[in-house]
N, C-alpha and C positions, 0 to 999 in steps of 0.2 A: 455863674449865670443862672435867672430861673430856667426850670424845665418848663416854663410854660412862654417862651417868649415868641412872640410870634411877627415874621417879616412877613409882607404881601406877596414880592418879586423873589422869583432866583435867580439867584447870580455866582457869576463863576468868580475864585481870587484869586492871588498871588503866592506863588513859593520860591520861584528863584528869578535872577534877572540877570544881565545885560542887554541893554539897551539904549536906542536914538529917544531920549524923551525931550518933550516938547515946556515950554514956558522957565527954562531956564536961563537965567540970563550971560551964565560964564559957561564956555566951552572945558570939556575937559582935558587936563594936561597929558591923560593916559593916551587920547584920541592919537592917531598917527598925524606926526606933522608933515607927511606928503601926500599921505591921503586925501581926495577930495570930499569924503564924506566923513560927517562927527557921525561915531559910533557910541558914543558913550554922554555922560554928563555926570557933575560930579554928586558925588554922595554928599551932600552940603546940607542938613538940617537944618542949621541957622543961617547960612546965606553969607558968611563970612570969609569964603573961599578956598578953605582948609575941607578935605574932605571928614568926613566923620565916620567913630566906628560904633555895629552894630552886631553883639554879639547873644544868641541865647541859651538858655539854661533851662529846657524843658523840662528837665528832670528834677530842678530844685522844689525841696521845700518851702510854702509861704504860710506864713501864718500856724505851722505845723500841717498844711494839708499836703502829703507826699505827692510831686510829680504835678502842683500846678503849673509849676516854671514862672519866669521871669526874663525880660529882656537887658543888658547893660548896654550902656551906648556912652562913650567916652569921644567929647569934639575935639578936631584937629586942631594946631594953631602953627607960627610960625617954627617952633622947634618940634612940629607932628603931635602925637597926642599927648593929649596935657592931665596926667590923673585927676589933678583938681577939678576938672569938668564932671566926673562921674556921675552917670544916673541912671536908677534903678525903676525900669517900669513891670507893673504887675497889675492883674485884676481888680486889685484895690486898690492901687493910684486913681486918687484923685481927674476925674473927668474920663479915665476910662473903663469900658462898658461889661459890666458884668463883675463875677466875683472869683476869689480864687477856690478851685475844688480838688480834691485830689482826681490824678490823673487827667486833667485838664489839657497840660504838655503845652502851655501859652510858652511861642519864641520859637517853635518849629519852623524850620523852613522859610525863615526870613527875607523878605525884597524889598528895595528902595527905589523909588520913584515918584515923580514931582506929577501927581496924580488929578491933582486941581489947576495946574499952568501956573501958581502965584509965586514962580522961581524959586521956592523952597522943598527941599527930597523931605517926600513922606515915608514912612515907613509901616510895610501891612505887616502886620504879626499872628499868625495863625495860632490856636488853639484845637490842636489836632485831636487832642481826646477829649473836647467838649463836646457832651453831651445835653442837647436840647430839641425843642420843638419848632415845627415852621408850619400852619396850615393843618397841624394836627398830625404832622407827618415827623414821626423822628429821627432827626440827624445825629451825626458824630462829627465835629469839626465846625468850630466858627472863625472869620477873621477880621480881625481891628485893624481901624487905620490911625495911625500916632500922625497926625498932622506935623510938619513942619511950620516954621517960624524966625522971624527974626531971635526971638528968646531960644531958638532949639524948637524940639520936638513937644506936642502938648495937646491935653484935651485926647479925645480918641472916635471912634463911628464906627458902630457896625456894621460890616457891608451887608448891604440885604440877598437876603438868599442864603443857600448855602453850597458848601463844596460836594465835588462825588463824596460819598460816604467811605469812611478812610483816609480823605484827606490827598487829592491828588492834586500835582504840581502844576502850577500856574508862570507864565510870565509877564515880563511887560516888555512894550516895544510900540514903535509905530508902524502898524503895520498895514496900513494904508496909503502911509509917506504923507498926511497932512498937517505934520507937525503935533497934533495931540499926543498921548498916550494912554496906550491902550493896552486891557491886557487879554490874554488868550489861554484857553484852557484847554483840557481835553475833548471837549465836545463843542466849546464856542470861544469867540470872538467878543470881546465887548469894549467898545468904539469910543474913546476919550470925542471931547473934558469930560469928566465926573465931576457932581457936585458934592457937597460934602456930605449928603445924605449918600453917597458911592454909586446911584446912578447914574449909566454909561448914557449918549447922543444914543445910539444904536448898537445895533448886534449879526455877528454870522455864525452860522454853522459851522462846522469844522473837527475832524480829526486825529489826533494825533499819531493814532495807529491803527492797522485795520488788521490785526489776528489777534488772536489770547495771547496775548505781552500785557507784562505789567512794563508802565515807564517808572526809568531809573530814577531820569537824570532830564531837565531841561535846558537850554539857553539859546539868547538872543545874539545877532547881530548882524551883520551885512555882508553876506559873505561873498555877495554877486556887486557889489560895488554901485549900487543905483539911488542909491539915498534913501533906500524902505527898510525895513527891519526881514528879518528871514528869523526862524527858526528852528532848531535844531533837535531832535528826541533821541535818547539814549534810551532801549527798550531791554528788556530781559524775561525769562522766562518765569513762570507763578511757582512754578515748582522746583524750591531748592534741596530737595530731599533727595535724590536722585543723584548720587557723586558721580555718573556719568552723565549727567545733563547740567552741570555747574557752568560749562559752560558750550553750552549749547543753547540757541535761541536768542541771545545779542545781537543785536542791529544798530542803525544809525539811520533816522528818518530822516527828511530836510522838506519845510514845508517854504515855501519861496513867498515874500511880500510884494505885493503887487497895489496898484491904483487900489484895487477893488478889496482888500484884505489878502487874506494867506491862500492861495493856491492847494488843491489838494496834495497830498504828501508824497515823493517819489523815496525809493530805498536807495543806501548810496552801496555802491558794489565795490568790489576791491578787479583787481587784475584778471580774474579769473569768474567773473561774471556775476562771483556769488556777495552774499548780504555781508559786510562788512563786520566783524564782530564787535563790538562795544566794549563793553566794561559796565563800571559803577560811576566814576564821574566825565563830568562835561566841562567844557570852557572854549570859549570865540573869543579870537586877537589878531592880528595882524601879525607874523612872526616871520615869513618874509620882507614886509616892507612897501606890496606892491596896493596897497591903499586897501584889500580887501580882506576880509576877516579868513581867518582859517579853522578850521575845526578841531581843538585837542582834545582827549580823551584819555583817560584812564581807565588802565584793567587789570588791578591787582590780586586777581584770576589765577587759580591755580589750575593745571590741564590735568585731565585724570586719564588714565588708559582704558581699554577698553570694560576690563574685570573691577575698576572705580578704584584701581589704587594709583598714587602720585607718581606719575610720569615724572623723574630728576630730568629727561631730556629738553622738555616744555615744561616750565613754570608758570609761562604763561603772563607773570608780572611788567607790565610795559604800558610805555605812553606813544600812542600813535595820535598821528599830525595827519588831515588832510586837507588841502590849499584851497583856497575860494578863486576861483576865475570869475569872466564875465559871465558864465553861463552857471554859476554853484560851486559846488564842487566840486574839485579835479577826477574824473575819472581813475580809475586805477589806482587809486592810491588805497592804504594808505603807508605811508613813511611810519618806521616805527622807533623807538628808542627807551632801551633798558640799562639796568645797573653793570653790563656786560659791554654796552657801545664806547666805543672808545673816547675817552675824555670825559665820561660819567662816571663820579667818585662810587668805589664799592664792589661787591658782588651780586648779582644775581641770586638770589635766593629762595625756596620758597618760604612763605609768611612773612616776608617783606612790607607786603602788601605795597610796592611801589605802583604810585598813581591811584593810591585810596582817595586824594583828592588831588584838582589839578587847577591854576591859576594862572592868570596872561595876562602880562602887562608888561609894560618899558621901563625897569627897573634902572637902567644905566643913562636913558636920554638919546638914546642913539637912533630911535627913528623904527627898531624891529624890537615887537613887542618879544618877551622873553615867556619861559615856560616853569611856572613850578610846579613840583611835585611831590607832594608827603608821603612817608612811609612810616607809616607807626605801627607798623611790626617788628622793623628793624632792631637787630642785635648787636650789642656792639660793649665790649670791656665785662663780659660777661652778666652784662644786663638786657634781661628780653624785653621786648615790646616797648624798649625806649623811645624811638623813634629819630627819624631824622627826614629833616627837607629839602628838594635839591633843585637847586635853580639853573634851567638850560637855557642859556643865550638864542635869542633869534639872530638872524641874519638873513641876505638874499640868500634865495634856493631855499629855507627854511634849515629848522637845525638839524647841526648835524650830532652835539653832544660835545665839541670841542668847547672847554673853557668851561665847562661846569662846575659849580662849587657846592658842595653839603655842607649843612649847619643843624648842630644840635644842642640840647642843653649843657655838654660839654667841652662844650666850641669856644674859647678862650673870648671873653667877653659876654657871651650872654648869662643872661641870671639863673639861679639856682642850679641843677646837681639834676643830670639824667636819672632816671629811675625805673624799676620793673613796674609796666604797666602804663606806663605815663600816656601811652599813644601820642606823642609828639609828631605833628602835622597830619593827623587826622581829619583837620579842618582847615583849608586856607583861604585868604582874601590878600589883594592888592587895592592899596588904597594912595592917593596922595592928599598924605594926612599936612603936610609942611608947607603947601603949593611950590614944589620947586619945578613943577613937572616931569617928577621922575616918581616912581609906583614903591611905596613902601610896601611891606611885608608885613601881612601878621596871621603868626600861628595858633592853633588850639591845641591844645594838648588836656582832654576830657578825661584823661584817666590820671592824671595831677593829683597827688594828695588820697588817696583808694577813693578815688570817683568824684573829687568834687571840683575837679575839673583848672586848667589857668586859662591866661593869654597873652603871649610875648605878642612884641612887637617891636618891629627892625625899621633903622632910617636905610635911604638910600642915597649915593653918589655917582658919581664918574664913573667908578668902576663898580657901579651894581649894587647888590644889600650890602652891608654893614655892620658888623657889631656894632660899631661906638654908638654911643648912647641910644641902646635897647632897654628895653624894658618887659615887665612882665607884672601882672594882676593876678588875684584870685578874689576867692570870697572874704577873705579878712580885710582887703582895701575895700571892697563892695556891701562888707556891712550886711550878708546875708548868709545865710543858712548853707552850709558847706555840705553838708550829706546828699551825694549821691548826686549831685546836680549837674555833673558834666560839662561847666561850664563853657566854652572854647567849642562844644562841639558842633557848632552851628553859626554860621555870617551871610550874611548878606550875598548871595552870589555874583561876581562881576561878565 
C-alpha cells in the first residue's frame, strides 16, 4: 500500500467473531437445535450451503517481500472441503486494495461476516504491520474486506479509518438485536448495514476494559438468551517480563447487548468474589444445551511461585467453562478442566500449553455443543512440541471430561508423521464444511515443515470427529512460498 493513502473517517474493524449476523438466508447447522435463539450463521462465501474455510499466513512471503502474508480459503461441498476449490488472496490479487510489502502480516486475525446483508460471508483481513497514512497521521494496521459472492469471495475495500495502532481486536455481532451486523471495537460500536465503501448506519462509545490490560482474546454470542449478541473480553497484563506476574492480571470482561447496543462492561468473579483469571484464548457455545451460550477459555499458563520459579504443584494449564443464564453469566463459576480430570486423555504437564486455543461446536449432533482444545506443546514418542487436540463432549450440567478423545498427527488415520516443533492445534476452528449439521474440525499446525506451517482437516459423525477421510494442505498444494509462513496459524474465529 502507498504511504500516502489517505481515508476521510475512522473507523474501527474486525479481528475475531462469533456471531447472530443478519441477511443471511440459511441458518446455521452449528446453532443449538433447542435453543430459541440463532447464535451463529454459516461461514458460506459463496452461498452454497457448505460452510468455507479461511486460513492465514501472516508470515509468508509474496513476491519475495518477507512477512506480507497471505490468506487461503478452501470451499466446503457435500464431501467437506474440496482442495480443488483452493485460493490464494494477497495484496496483489487482483481487485484487492494495496500491495504486498514486507512486514505487512495481511491474514492476521481473520473474521467472517455477511457485512452488507446480500446473504453471502464476507471476510475482513487485517494487515497488522501495514504501515501508512490517514489525514497526515501515521498508522500501523489496515483492513480489507473480500466480499462474498455467488463465485466465492472477490474484489476487496478498504475500510475507511483505521485500527488502534498495533492492531486491536475487533468483533462482529448484532449487538442491537436489529438484525444488521455490526462490529465492535475497543473504544466503539459501529452499527450495520455497511455499504461497500464499509461505512456503518451509526456509532457508540464503548469499552472493552477499564485499567492497564491489554485484550487477549475476544468473542461473541448470547450468553443471556435474549436474541442480542453479548460480548466477551479476555484481558491480561502489558508486562510479561515479570515471571511472577505471568499470571497475574487475567480477567474475563462481559459487555451485555442490549436494544441500545453494548451496555458498559461488568467483571465476572469466581466464588470468592475475586476477578476470574483468564488465559490466552476464548470461545462461546452452548455446552450444556440450555439454549444459552457459555463462556470457554483457555489458559495454558504456567503458575510461578513466589521467587518466579515453576511451581510443579500448579501448572496452571486448563480449560475453564462458565454457563450463561438468563441473567449472563453464572456467578461463581468457573468449572475447570485439565489433562489430569478424569476422562481427559494425558497428563498434566508443564509446557503442554493445553487450551493454547479453544473451539465450540456440536461435533456429534446431539444438541450440546462440545469443547476443543489444542496443545501444541505436547510431548509424546519422544517428540517435543508435537502437539495434540482434545475434544471434550458437552452435555446437561456442562462437561464434565467424560468421553474425551485426543487426536494427533500420529493418530492412525490422519496424514503425515508428528514432528518436533510442529505445534499441532495451535490454531483451531469448527466448521460445517459437508452441511450435515455436525461441526467439522480443522487444525493448524504453524510450525509444520521448520515454520512453513499445514492445515488438517477432520469430518464428523455420530460419534463426533473422525479420521476417515482427513485431510491435510500446506504450501506445495497452495502454490506459495513456504518459508517461514506459518500457515495454519490463524482462522477465522467461531
Amino acid at each position: 500500500m502507498s504511504e500516502s493513502v489517505v481515508v476521510p473517517r475512522i473507523r474501527r474493524v474486525v479481528a475475531v467473531a462469533v456471531a447472530v449476523l443478519a441477511g443471511m438466508a440459511t441458518v446455521s447447522p452449528l446453532a443449538h437445535a433447542q435453543g430459541s435463539v440463532v447464535r451463529s450463521v454459516r461461514q458460506d462465501f459463496n452461498g452454497d450451503g457448505y460452510e468455507d474455510l479461511a486460513t492465514g499466513a501472516p508470515g509468508a512471503s509474496v513476491g519475495g517481500r518477507k512477512g506480507a502474508g497471505y490468506v487461503a480459503v478452501v470451499y466446503g461441498s457435500a464431501h467437506g472441503l474440496n482442495l480443488a476449490t483452493r485460493r490464494v488472496f494477497t495484496q496483489a490479487t487482483a481487485g484487492v486494495p494495496g500491495v504486498p510489502e514486507a512486514g505487512d502480516a495481511f491474514g492476521a486475525h481473520l473474521v467472517a461476516g455477511d457485512l452488507d446483508g446480500d446473504g453471502h460471508t464476507d471476510l475482513v483481513v487485517p494487515a497488522a504491520g501495514e504501515r501508512w497514512t490517514q489525514g497526515g497521521v501515521a498508522r500501523k494496521g489496515s483492513v480489507t474486506v473480500l466480499w462474498g459472492g455467488p463465485r466465492g469471495l472477490s474484489g476487496g475495500t478498504l475500510l475507511p479509518g483505521a485500527l488502534v495502532d498495533g492492531f486491536a481486536r475487533v468483533v462482529v455481532g448484532d449487538f442491537d438485536g436489529d438484525g444488521h451486523a455490526d462490529l465492535a471495537g475497543p473504544s466503539e460500536v459501529e452499527f450495520g448495514p455497511f455499504g461497500r465503501d464499509g461505512v456503518p448506519a451509526r456509532e457508540q462509545g464503548v469499552s472493552f476494559t477499564d485499567g492497564d490490560v491489554r485484550v487477549l482474546d475476544v468473542a461473541v454470542g448470547d450468553v443471556d438468551g435474549d436474541g442480542i449478541s453479548d460480548v466477551v473480553v479476555l484481558t491480561g497484563p502489558f508486562d510479561w517480563d515479570d515471571p511472577g506476574d505471568e499470571n497475574s492480571g487475567h480477567g474475563l470482561l462481559y459487555l451485555h447487548g442490549t436494544s441500545g447496543g453494548l451496555a458498559p462492561l461488568t467483571h465476572l468473579k469466581d466464588g470468592a468474589g475475586r476477578d476470574i483469571e483468564g488465559g490466552e484464548s476464548l470461545a462461546l457455545g452452548d455446552v450444556n444445551g440450555d439454549g444459552r451460550d457459555d463462556v470457554v477459555f483457555g489458559r495454558p499458563l504456567v503458575a510461578h511461585s513466589g521467587d518466579g520459579a515453576v511451581d510443579p504443584s500448579e501448572y496452571g494449564e486448563r480449560v475453564g467453562v462458565v454457563l450463561g443464564t438468563a441473567r449472563g453469566p453464572q456467578d461463581a463459576d468457573p468449572r475447570t478442566l485439565d489433562q489430569d480430570t478424569p476422562g481427559v486423555p494425558g497428563v498434566a504437564e508443564a509446557g503442554d500449553r493445553f487450551g493454547a486455543d479453544v473451539a465450540v461446536g456440536d461435533v456429534n449432533g446431539d444438541g450440546y455443543a462440545d469443547i476443543v482444545a489444542g496443545s501444541p506443546g505436547e510431548d509424546f514418542s519422544g517428540i517435543r512440541d508435537a502437539g495434540t487436540v482434545t475434544v471434550i463432549p458437552g452435555r446437561a450440567g456442562g462437561p464434565t471430561g467424560a468421553g474425551s478423545k485426543a487426536f494427533s498427527q500420529n493418530t492412525s488415520g490422519v496424514p503425515g508423521t508428528a514432528e518436533r516443533a510442529d505445534r499441532f492445534g495451535e490454531a483451531l476452528t469448527l466448521l460445517d464444511t459437508d452441511g450435515d449439521r455436525r461441526a467439522d474440525l480443522v487444525v493448524g499446525a504453524p510450525g509444520e515443515n521448520s515454520g512453513a506451517g499445514g492445515v488438517w482437516a477432520f469430518r464428523s459423525g455420530a460419534s463426533g470427529v473422525t479420521t476417515a477421510g482427513s485431510l491435510s494442505f500446506g504450501a506445495g498444494q497452495l502454490g506459495t512460498d513456504p518459508r517461514l509462513a506459518g500457515l495454519g496459524g490463524e482462522f477465522t474465529n467461531r
